[in-house]
C-alpha positions in Angstrom: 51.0 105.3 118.3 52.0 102.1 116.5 52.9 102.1 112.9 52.1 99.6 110.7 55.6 98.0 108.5 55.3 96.7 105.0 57.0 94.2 103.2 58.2 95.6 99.9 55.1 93.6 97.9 52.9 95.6 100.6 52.1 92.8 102.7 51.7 93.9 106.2 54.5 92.2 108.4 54.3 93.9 111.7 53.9 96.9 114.0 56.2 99.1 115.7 56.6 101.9 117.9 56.8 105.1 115.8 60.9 105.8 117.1 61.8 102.7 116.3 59.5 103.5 112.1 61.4 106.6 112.2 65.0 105.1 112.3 63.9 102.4 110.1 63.3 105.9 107.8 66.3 107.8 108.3 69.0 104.6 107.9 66.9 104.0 104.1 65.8 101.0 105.0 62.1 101.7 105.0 59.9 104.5 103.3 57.0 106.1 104.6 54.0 105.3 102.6 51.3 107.3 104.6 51.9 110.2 107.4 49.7 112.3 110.0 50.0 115.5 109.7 52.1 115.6 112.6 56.3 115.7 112.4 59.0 114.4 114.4 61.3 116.9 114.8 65.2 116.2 115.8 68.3 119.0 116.2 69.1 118.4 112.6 65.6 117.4 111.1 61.8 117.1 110.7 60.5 114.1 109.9 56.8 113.4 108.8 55.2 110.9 111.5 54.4 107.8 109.9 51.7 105.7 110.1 52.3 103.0 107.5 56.0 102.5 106.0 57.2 99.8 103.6 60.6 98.4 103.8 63.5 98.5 100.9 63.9 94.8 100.9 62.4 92.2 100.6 61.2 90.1 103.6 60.9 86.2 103.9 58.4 85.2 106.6 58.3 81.7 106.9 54.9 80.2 106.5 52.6 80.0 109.3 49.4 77.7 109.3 47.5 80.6 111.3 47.7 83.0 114.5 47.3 82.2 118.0 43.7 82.9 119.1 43.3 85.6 121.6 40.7 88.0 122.9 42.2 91.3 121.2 42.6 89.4 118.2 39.1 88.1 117.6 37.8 91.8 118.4 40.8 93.4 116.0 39.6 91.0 113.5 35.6 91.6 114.2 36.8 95.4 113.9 35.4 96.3 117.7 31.9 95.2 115.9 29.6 93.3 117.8 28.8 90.4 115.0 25.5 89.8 115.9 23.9 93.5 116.0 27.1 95.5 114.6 27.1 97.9 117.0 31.0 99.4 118.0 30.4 99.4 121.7 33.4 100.5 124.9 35.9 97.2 125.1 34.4 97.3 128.8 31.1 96.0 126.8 32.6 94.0 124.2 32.6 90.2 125.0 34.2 87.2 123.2 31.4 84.6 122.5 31.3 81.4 121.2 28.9 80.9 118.1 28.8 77.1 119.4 28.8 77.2 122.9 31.0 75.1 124.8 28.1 73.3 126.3 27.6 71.7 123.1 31.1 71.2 122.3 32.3 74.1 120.3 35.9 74.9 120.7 38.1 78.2 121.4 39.1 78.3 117.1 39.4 81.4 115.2 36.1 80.1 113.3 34.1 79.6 117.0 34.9 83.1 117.8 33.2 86.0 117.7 33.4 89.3 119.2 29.5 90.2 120.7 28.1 93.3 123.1 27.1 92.2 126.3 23.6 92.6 125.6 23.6 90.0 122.5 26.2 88.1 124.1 23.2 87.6 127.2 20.4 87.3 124.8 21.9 84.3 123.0 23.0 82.4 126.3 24.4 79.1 125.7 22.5 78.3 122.7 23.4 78.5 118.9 22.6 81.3 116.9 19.8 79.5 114.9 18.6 78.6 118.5 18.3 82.5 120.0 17.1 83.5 116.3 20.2 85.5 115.5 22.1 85.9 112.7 25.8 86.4 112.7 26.9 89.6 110.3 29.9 87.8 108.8 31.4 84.0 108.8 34.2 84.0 111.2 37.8 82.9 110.3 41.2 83.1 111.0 42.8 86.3 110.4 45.4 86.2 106.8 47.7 88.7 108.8 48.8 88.6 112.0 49.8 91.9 112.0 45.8 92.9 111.9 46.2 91.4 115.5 47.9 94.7 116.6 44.8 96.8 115.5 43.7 98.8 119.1 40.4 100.4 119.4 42.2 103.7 120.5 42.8 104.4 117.0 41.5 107.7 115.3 39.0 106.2 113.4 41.1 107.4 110.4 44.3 106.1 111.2 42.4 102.6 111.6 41.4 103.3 108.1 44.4 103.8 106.9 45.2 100.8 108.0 42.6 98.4 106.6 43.6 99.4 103.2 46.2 97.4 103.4 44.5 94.1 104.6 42.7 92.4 101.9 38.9 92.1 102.9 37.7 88.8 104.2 34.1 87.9 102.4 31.2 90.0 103.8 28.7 87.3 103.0 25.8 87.5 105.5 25.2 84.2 107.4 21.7 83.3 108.3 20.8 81.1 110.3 21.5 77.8 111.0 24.7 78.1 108.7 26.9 77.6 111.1 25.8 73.7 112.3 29.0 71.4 112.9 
């Protein structure tokens, strides 16, 4: 299980593989925040698993305009929720779709991109959503964090939660329809 690193103003950075958090831990470089229940346990030691650690120092990330788009990424960001119904269905179900189809010129951009079931995905077709009389739950946008990329549906659902904490929350706002016109 991935755990989720912290700069030391609790801005999430990045995920690693719990051995390499662990190290991170025992060399004082990083301290665990939040744990399973779980330990780790070594010749000399026990160590709490972590799930989310924060590092000692500070952390310069250069600035980056936004995250390359990708299919894992618009469903981590749409939280494995179909935007249309919010329904969590399988990822074999789960469908990227384009809120203005390419037909009609819409783009593959963070704020084109939605994660959808199949079934909605079908029902609105290559039409818009004001077209198919569908509403879309929340605005879509590029993701603040690229570490939110590295969310995976295989989560317990509260590890995942754990997690979100630590993201701040994009605006809920409903869009109805016909919000969404170039």
């Amino acid at each position: 299980m991935p755990v989720l690193v912290l700069n030391t103003s609790f801005e999430p950075l990045h995920v690693v593989p719990v051995r390499r958090a662990v190290v991170l831990v025992l060399k004082e470089r990083a301290q665990v925040i939040e744990a399973s229940e779980a330990a780790i346990h070594a010749a000399t030691c026990s160590v709490p698993r972590p799930l989310v650690i924060r590092l000692v120092n500070y952390v310069r990330i250069p600035y980056r305009a936004h995250a390359p788009v990708s299919r894992r990424g618009v469903f981590a960001r749409d939280d494995f929720t179909c935007q249309y119904c919010g329904r969590r269905p399988t990822l074999r179900v789960l469908t990227v779709d384009h809120v203005v189809p390419r037909v009609q010129g819409g783009e593959r951009t963070w704020q084109n991109l939605v994660a959808a079931c199949a079934n909605c995905n079908r029902r609105k077709g290559g039409r818009r959503p004001e077209e198919a009389g569908m509403a879309l739950r929340r605005r879509p946008s590029a993701p603040r964090h690229a570490a939110i990329l590295h969310l995976d549906s295989s989560f317990e659902a509260g590890e995942r939660d754990r997690w979100h904490k630590y993201f701040p929350a994009p605006p809920r706002e409903a869009v109805g329809v016909g919000a969404l016109s170039p």
